[in-house]
C-alpha positions in Angstrom: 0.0 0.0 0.0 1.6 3.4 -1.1 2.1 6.2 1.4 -0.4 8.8 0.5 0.8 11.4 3.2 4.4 12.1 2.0 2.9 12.8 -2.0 0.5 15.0 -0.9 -2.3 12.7 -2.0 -5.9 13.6 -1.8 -7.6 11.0 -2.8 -10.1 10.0 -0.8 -8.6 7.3 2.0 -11.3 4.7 1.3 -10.5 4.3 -2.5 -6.9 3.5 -2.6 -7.4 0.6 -0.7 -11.0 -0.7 -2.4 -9.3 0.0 -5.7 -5.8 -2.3 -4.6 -8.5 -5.1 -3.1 -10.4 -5.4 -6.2 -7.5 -5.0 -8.5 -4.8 -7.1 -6.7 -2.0 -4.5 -7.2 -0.9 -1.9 -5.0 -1.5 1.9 -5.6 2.1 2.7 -6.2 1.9 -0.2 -9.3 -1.1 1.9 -10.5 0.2 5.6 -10.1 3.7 3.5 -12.3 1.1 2.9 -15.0 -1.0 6.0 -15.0 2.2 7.7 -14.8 4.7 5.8 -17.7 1.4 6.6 -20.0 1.4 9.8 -19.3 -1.7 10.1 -17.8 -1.3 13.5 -16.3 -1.6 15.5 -19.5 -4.3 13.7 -20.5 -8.8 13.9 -19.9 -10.5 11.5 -17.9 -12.0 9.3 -20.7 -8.4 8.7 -21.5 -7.5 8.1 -18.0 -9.8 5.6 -17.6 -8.9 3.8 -20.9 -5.7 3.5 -19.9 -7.5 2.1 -16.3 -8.8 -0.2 -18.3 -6.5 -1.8 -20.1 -4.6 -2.6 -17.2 -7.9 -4.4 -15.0 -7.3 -8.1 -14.2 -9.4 -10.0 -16.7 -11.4 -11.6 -14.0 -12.7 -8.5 -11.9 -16.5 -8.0 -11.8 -17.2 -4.5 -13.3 -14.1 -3.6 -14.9 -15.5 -0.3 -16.3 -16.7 0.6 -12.9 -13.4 -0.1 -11.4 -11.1 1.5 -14.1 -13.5 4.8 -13.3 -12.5 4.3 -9.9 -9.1 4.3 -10.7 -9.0 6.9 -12.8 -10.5 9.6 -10.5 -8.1 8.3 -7.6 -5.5 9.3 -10.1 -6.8 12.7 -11.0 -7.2 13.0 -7.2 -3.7 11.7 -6.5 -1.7 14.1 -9.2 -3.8 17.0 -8.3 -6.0 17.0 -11.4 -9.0 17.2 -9.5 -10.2 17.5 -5.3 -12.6 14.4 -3.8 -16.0 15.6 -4.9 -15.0 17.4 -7.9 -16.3 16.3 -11.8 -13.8 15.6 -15.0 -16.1 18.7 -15.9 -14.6 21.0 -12.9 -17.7 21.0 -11.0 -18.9 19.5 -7.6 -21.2 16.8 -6.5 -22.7 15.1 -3.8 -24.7 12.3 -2.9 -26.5 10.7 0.5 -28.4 7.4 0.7 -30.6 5.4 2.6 -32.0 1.9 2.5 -35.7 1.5 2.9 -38.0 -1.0 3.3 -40.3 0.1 0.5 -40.6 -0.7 -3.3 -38.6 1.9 -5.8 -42.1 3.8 -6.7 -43.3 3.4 -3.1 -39.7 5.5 -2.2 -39.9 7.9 -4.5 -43.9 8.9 -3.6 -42.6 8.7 0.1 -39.6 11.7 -1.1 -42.4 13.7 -3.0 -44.8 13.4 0.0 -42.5 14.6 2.5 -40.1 16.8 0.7 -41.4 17.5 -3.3 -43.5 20.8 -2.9 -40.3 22.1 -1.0 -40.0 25.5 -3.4 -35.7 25.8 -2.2 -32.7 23.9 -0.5 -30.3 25.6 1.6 -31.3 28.9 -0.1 -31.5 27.5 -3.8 -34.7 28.3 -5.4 -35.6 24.6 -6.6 -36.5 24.4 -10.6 -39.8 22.3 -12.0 -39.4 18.4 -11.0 -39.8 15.7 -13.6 -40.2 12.0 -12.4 -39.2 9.3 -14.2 -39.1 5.4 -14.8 -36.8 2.9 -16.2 -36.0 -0.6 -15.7 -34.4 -0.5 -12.8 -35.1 2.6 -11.5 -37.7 5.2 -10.5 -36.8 8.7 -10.6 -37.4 12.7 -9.4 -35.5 15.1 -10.6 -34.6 18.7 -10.3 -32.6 21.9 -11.2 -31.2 24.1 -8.1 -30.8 27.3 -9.5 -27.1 28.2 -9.4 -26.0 25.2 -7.9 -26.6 22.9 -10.4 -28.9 19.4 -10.8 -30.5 16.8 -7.8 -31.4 13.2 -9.1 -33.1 10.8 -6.2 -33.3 7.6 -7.1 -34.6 4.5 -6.0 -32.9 1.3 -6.7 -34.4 -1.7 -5.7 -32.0 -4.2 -3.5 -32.9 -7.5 -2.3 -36.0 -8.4 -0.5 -38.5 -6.3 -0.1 -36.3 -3.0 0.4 -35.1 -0.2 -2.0 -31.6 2.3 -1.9 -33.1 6.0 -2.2 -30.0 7.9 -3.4 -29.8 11.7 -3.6 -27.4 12.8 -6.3 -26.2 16.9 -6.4 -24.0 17.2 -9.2 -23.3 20.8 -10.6 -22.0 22.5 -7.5 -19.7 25.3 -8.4 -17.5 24.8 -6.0 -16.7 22.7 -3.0 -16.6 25.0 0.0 -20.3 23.8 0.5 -20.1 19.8 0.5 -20.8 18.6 3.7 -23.3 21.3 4.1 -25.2 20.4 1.3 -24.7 16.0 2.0 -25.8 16.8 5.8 -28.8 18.7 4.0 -29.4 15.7 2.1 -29.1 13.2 4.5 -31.2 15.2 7.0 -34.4 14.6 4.1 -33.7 11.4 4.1 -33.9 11.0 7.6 -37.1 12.2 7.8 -38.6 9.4 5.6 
């Protein structure tokens, strides 16, 4: 396991070592690879090709994981901050297991919390709710600080994951602000 302190890493401390579990190779080996192709001059879609091409042929998820990788990296050489897009913007996200189908979740979010008019100050845009096969949907624009998605995914049994994604932040000064906002409405279901 590499030593993250002395590099001035800031990579989130959970990811290094999920990444070298599900990989088999330690962070330094993956920094050697990012690094002998480059991979600081380059965008994230490039990054995470290069992710890619180096995940074990057996791992579950290998696109998932090589995006994993790839954003430790950006994190690592200081191409972005925990939190922060490829795009230069923020997000956050809060869930919360229920014990409720996906539509039943989503109703239960609209009950309690969808004819809320702002968010921390954020006038909150028009919602539009949504369906797919694997997930239910309500969505809306914060007006100047980006997009929320809450979304139910079904798990197993009779239980659902109700996420709350905020992506479009312009910043990250407000982060745990806005996640403790978040997880305070989920609380409250």
């Amino acid at each position: 396991m590499g030593d993250t302190k002395r590099t001035g890493n800031r990579t989130r401390s959970g990811s290094i070592p999920a990444i070298e579990r599900a990989t088999g190779r330690d962070w330094s080996d993956w920094v050697r690879i990012f690094e002998t192709e480059d991979a600081k001059s380059k965008d994230h879609a490039a990054i995470a090709r290069i992710a890619r091409a180096s995940m074990p042929d057996d791992l579950q998820n290998p696109d998932w994981w090589a995006q994993s990788a790839a954003i430790a990296y950006e994190q690592h050489a200081g191409l972005r901050v925990p939190g922060q897009s490829s795009a230069g913007t923020f997000r956050v996200s809060a869930s919360r297991t229920l014990p409720l189908d996906r539509d039943a979740a989503i109703d239960a979010w609209v009950e309690a919390h969808g004819s809320r008019s702002e968010h921390l100050g954020a006038a909150a845009g028009e919602p539009r709710r949504s369906r797919t096969e694997k997930r239910t949907f309500w969505r809306f624009d914060l007006e100047g600080v980006g997009r929320v998605e809450v979304s139910a995914t079904p798990k197993s049994g009779e239980r659902v994951t109700l996420g709350v994604n905020h992506d479009g932040l312009p910043d990250g000064e407000r982060i745990e602000e806005w996640r403790a906002h978040w997880k305070a409405l989920l609380a409250e279901l």
